[in-house]
N, C-alpha and C positions, 0 to 999 in steps of 0.2 A: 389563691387570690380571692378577694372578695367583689362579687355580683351583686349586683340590685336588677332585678324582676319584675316587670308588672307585666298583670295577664287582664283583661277584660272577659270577665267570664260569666253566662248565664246564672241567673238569681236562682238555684236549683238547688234541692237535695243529694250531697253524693259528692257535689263538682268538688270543693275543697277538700276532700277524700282521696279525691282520683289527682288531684294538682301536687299533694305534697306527698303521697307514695311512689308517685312517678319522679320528685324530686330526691327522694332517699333511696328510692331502687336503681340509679344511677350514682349512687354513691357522693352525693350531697350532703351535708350539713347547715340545715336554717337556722342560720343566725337569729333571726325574728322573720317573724311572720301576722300581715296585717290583711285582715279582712272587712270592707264594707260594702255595702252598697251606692251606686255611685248616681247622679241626678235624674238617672232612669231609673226606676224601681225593676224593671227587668235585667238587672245587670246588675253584678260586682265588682269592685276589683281589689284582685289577691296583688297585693308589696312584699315581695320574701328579698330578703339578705343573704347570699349563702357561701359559702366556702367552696373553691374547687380550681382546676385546671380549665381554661381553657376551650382546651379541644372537648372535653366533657360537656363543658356549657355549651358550645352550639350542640352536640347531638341533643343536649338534654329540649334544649328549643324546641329545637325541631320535631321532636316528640309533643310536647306542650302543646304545639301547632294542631298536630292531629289528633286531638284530645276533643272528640265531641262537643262539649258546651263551653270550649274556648274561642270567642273569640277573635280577641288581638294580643301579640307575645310584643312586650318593649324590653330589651334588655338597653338598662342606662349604661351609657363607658362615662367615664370620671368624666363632670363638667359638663355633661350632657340635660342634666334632670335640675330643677330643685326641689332639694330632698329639707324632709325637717320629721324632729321627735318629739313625742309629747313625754315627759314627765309628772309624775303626782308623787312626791315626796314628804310625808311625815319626817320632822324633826325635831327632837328634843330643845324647848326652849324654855328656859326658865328668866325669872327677871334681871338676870346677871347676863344671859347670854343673847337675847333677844333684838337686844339692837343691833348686836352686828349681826344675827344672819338677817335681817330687816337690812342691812346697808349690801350685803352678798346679793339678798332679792332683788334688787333699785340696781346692782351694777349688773345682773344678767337678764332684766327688764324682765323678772319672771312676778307670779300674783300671787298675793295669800287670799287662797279660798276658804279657809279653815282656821280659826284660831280659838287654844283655849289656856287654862294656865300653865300648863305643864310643854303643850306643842304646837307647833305649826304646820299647815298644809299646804306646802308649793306648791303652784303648775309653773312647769319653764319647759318652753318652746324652741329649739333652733336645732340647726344641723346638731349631728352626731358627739361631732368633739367638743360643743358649748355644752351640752347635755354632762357629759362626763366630767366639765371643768365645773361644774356647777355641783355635783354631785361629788366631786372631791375636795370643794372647800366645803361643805356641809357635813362630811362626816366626822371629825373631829367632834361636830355636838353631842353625834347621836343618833341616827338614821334610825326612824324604828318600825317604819313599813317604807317600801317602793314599789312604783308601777311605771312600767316605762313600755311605750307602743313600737320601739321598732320604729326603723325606717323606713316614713313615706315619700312617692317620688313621682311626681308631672314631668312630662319633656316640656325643655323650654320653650 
């Protein structure tokens, strides 16, 4: 089953060391994992995705809990958070093909930050499955770099 994580953790050397070894030495898999500092500059907060059962995820918490420079654990359950992803997608566009991924951009409300003759530099923003639907009518062009942040997540 897949988890969404957020932990408010001390702006510290180490912390994000000690947050995602604790998450693989309980036999997790990070989906993504999102790290920034959050409107206090003494504080982070780590967004991980992760794969697992369960009953694994509360113990894994509850260790997170008592993790030094943690400190607040949210696990989001579906419909709890909203969540959103950033993409930056290079695409192959030449002057044949350009208008339509320009009509794709205008239907998933995403922005060309980058243009030159040969390609295009999306950003598109939205939950998870917009991200994927957007990036599966783009590839047919061309896809010739991608960067994608992993899911972020506030409670409502």
């Amino acid at each position: 089953m897949r988890h969404t994580i957020s932990a408010l953790v001390e702006n510290k050397f180490g912390v994000l060391a000690r947050v995602a070894g604790m998450f693989s030495g309980r036999g997790f898999n990070i989906d993504s994992l999102n790290v920034a500092p959050t409107h206090e500059a003494a504080f982070s907060r780590i967004t991980a995705t992760l794969k697992g059962d369960d009953h694994a995820l509360e113990l894994c918490i509850k260790q997170l809990r008592k993790l030094v420079n943690v400190v607040e654990v949210t696990d989001f359950a579906e419909g709890s958070a909203v969540t959103r992803e950033l993409v930056l997608v290079k695409v192959r566009a030449d002057a044949r093909t350009r208008s339509e991924i320009l009509q794709i951009k205008d239907i998933f409300r995403a922005k060309i930050v980058n243009m030159s003759h040969d390609d295009l530099v999306i950003e598109c923003t939205g939950d998870d499955e917009k991200v994927s639907a957007f990036l599966n009518l783009l590839d047919p062009f061309g896809i010739l770099e991608l960067a994608r942040t992993g899911r972020l997540a506030l409670k409502r």
